[in-house]
C-alpha positions in Angstrom: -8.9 -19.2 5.7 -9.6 -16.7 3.1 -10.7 -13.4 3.2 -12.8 -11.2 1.3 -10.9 -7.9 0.5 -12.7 -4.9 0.8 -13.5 -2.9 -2.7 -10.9 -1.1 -3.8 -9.1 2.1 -2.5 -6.1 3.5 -2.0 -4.3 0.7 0.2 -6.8 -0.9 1.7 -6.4 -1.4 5.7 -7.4 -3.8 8.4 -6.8 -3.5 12.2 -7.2 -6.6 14.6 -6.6 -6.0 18.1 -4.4 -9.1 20.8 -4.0 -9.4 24.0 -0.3 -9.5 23.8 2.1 -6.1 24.4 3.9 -5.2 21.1 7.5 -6.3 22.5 6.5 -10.2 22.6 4.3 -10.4 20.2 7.0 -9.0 17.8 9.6 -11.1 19.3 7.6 -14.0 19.3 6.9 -13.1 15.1 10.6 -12.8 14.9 11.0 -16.5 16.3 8.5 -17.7 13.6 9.7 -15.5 10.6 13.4 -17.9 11.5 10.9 -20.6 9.4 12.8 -21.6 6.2 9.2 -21.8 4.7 8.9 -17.6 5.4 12.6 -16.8 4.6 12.2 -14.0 1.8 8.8 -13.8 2.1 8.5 -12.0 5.6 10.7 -9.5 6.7 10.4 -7.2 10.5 12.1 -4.0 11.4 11.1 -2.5 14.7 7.1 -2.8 15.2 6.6 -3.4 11.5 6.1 -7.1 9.5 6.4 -6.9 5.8 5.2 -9.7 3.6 6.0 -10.3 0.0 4.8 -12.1 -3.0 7.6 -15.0 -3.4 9.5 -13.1 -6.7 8.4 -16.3 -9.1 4.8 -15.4 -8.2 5.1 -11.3 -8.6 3.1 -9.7 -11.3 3.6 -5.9 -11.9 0.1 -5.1 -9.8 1.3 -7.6 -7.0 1.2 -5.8 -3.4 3.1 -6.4 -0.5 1.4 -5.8 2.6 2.9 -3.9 5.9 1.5 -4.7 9.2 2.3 -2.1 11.9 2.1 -3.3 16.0 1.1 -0.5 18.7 0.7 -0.6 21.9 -3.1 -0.6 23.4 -4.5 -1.5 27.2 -4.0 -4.7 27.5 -2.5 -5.6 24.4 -1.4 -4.7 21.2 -3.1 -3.2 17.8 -1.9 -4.3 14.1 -2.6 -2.4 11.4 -2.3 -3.6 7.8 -1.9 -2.0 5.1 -1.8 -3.4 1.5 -0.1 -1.3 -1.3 1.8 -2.0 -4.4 5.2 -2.9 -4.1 7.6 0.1 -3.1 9.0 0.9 -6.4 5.8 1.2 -8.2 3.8 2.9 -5.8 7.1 5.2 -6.0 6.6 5.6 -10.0 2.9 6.0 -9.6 3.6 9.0 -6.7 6.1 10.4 -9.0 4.0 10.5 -11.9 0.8 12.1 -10.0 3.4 14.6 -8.4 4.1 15.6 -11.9 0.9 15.7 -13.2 0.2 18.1 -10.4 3.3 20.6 -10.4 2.6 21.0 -14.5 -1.4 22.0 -13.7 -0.4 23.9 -11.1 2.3 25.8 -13.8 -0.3 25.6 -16.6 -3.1 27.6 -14.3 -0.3 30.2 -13.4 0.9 30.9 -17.1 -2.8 30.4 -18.2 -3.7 33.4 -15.9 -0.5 35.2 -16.8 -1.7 34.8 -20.6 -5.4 35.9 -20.1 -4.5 39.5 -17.7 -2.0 40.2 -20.3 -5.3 40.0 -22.7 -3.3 36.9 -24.5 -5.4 33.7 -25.2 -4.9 31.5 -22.5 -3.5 28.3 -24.2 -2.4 27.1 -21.1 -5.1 26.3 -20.0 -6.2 23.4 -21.9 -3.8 21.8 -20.5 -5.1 21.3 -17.2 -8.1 19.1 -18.4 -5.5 16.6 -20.1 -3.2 16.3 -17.0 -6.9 16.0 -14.9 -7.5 13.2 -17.5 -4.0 11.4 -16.9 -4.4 11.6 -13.5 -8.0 10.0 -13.2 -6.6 7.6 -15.7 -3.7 6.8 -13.1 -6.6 6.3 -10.3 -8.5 4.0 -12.3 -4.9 1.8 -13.5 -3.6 1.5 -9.9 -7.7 0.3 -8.8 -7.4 -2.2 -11.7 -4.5 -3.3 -10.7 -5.7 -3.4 -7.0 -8.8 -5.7 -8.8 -6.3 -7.7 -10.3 -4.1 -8.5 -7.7 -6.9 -9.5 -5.2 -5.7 -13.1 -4.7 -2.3 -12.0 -4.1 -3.7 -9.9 -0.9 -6.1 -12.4 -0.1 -2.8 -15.1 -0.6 -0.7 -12.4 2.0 -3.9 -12.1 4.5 -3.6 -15.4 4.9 0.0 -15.8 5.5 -0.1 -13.1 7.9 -2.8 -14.5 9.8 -1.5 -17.9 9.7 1.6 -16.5 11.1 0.1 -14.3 14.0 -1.8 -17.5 14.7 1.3 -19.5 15.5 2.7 -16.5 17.6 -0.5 -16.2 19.9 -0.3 -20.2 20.2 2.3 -19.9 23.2 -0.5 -17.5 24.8 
């Protein structure tokens, strides 16, 4: 079954509601992820499934995607989330934070510059770091792009795997 992702944005989301409580559907998740075919490849902890891209098949862009169970009447609610895998989207976060703190310095000593009746220098470089970042937008959505049949590929699993859990309903 494939699926059509949705176009890009920051970690894309789905939500699919069951009519099984969180506790046995993740238990009965648990039971499937002991599946030699899965080992590595899914991973739970608490409410939360993780699936991978098997590390033979990873690309820098490839995603992993998190799937969070919650508790609703008469059943349970997963949300997924696809986003890059933890130690980029880490580096990307880092890299935006920093972008960030040095406008926020380069506004602050710009201004300091111009009521002191100094040119303010400093503030050309907010424009560049504005540019870096938009550039980091467009990077990680072009990654996104090209790692669309890896979260298609993951979708799947997922679903194929939730199937065989709600099988014993």
């Amino acid at each position: 079954m494939s699926h059509s992702i949705q176009p890009p944005a920051m970690q894309p989301t789905f939500r699919k509601e069951v009519a099984v409580g969180p506790e046995e559907l993740m238990q009965r998740i648990r039971q499937r992820i002991k599946n030699p075919d899965l080992r590595g490849l899914v991973a739970s902890a608490g409410y939360c499934v993780d699936l991978h891209i098997p590390p033979d098949q990873q690309r820098f862009w490839s995603p992993h995607l998190n799937v969070h169970i919650s508790s609703r009447p008469g059943g349970s609610e997963l949300l997924g989330r696809f986003s890059p895998r933890p130690e980029i989207w880490t580096m990307f976060m880092a890299i935006y934070f920093v972008a960030a703190f040095f406008v926020f310095v380069a506004a602050i000593y710009g201004y300091v510059q111009w009521f002191l009746g100094e040119v303010p220098w400093a503030l050309v470089v907010i424009p560049i770091l504005a540019l870096v970042i938009a550039l980091l937008h467009i990077a990680s959505l072009a990654g996104q792009r090209l790692s669309s049949d890896q979260m298609a590929m993951l979708r799947d699993r997922f679903d194929a795997l939730l199937s065989s859990a709600l099988q014993d309903s």
